[in-house]
N, C-alpha and C positions, 0 to 999 in steps of 0.2 A: 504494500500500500504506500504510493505517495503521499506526500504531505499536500499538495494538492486534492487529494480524495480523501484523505481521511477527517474522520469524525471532529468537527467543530471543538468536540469536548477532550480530546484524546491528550490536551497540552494542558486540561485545565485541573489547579491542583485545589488538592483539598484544603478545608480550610485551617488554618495552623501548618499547613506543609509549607517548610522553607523553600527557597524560591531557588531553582538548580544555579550553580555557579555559571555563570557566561563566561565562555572559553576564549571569547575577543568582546574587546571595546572600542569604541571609536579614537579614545582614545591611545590607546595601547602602540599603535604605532611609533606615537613621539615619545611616548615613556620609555620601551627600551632603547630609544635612538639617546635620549636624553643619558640614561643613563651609562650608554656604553661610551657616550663625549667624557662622564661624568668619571668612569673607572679610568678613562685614557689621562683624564688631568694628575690623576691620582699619581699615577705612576710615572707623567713624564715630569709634573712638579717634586718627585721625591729621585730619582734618577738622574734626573736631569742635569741638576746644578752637582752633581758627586759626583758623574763622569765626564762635567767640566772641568773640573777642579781636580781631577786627577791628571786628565790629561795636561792641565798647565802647569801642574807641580812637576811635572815627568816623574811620577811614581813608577813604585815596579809594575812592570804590566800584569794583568788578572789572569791567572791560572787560562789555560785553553779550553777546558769545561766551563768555564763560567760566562765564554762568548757561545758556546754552543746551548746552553742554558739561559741566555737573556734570550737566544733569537729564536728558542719554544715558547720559551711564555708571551714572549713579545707577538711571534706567530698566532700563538692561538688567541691574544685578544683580538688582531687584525681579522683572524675569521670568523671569531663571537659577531664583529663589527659588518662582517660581509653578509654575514645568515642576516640579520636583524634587515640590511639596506635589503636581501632577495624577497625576504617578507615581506618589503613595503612596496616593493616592484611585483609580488604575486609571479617569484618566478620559482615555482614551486619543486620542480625538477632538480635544478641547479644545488637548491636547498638542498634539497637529500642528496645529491652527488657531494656536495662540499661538507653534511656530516660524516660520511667515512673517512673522512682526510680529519677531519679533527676527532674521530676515535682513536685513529692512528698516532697521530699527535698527543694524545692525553697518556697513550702508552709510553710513549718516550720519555715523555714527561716526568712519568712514575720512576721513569731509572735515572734521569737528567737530575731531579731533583734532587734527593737524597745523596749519591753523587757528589753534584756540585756542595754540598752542606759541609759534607768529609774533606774533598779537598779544600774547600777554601777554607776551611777549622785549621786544617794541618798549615795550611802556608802562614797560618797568624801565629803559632807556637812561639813564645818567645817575645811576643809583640803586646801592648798597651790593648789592642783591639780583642787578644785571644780570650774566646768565650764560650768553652766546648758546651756547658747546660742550654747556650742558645738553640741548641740542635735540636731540643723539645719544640720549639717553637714552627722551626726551620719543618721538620717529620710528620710534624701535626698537620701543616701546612697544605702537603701533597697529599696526606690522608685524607683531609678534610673534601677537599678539592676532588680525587677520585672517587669516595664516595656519592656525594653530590654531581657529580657530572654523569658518574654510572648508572645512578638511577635515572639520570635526565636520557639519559639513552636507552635506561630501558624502557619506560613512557613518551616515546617518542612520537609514539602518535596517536598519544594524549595531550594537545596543546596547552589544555590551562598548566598540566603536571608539566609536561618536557620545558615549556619556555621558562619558569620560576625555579623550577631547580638548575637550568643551568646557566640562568643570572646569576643565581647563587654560590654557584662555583666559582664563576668569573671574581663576583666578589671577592668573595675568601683569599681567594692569591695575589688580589691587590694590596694587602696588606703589607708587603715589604715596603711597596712605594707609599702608601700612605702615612707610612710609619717612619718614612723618613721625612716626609713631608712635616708631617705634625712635630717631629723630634728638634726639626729645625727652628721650630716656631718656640721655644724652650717649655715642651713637658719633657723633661729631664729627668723627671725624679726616679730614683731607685726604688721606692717601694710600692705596695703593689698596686694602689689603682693610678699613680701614675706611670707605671710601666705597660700598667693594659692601656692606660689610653693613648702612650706613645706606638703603641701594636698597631691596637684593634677597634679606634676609637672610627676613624673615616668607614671600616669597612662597618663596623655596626651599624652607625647613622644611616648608611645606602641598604643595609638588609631591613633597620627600622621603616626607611622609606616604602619600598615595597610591603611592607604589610599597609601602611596608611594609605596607599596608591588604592589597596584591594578593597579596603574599606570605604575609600570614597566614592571607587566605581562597581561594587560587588555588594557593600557595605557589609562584607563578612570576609574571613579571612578562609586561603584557600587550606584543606589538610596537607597538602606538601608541602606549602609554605610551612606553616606550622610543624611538621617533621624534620626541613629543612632547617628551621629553628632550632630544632631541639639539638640536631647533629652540631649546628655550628656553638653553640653552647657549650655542649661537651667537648667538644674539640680545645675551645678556650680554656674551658677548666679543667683539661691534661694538661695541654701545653703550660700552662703558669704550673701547676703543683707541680709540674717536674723542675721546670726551671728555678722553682726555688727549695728542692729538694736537693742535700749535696751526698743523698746519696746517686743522684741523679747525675751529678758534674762531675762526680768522681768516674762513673760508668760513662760516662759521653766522653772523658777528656782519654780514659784508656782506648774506646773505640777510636777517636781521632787518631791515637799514637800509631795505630795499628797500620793508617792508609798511606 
């Protein structure tokens, strides 16, 4: 039966029945356009001005994983950014061709990151910068991330699910650049809420957005979001209890030794 022939009554819901989540809105176009401008400032305002300033100091040059490591994650924002532009052009083929090419990418990813954490740990040995507990942070990072991006692949074509979980991905590994961003601007402090908010403070604000985005145009929040929630939650409060656990930097700073 089409929706053309079918029963006038077949859409109408009972009374007290919630009203089903709408999987697009009129606006939703410019919302993830806005927001993938929004992760991009993230990272080239925290990046940006440190690999200016390395290059004019003539520091030692960065390990060679850690160029093949900027230009994944660099990558997979630029195709986050490409899927959202194919979405607004309704080029709906292309979309799904250029998702296997960032499942492919999210694997590399997985080995890239952790990875690059070890060697760059190792090259700071000895240095003002060396910080082996940070690798809680660093670990969490790509967990976080493959989680939420794997579910986003698995509902893929579930669009209220696939599109919101892998905003949320994207999110989540903004955080280095954020985190520099904000570290610049002096939340300095050592202890712990302001070490979270030199982290995690930008990518929380954009995960907080998104839920007020759903409520304004859903006026309820979606359940992925909300399990998305809960993962990135957890995620934060590993990564801090390890990082300020020394039996934690004791085991991270033996793994570094090892690489």
């Amino acid at each position: 039966m089409t929706a053309s022939t079918a029963s006038p009554n077949v859409h109408r819901l009972r009374p007290g029945t919630a009203q089903p989540f709408a999987p697009n809105h009129a606006w939703d176009r410019n919302f993830f356009l806005l927001y993938a401008g929004l992760i991009w400032f993230g990272i080239l305002a925290g990046f940006g001005p440190e690999i200016l300033k390395h290059a004019q100091g003539h520091a030692k040059p960065f390990p060679l994983i850690v160029h093949f490591h900027a230009a994944a994650f660099m990558g997979w924002l630029a195709l986050f950014t490409g899927q959202i532009l194919l979405i607004r052009t309704r080029r709906w083929t292309a979309h799904r061709t250029l998702g296997f090419a960032m499942i492919g990418l999210a694997a590399i990813m997985a080995v890239l990151g952790p990875a690059t954490a070890l060697i760059a740990n190792h090259a700071k040995i000895g240095t003002p910068q060396y910080d082996p507990g940070f690798l809680s942070i660093q670990f969490t990072d790509i967990v976080a991330f493959l989680g939420l991006a794997g579910a986003a692949i698995t509902f893929r074509n579930t669009a209220a699910i696939h599109k919101r979980l892998i905003l949320l991905s994207t999110i989540y590994i903004s955080d280095a650049g954020f985190g520099r961003w904000i570290y610049s601007l002096g939340m300095t402090g050592s202890d712990l809420p302001s070490f979270w908010g030199s982290l995690y403070l930008g990518p929380t604000l954009l995960v907080a957005g998104v839920g007020a985005y759903d409520l304004i145009t859903r006026r309820r929040l979606h359940p992925a979001y909300l399990v998305g929630l809960v993962w990135i939650a957890a995620m934060q409060v590993t990564a801090l209890s390890l990082y300020f656990s020394p039996a934690w930097k004791a085991a991270a700073g033996r793994l570094v030794a090892l690489v």
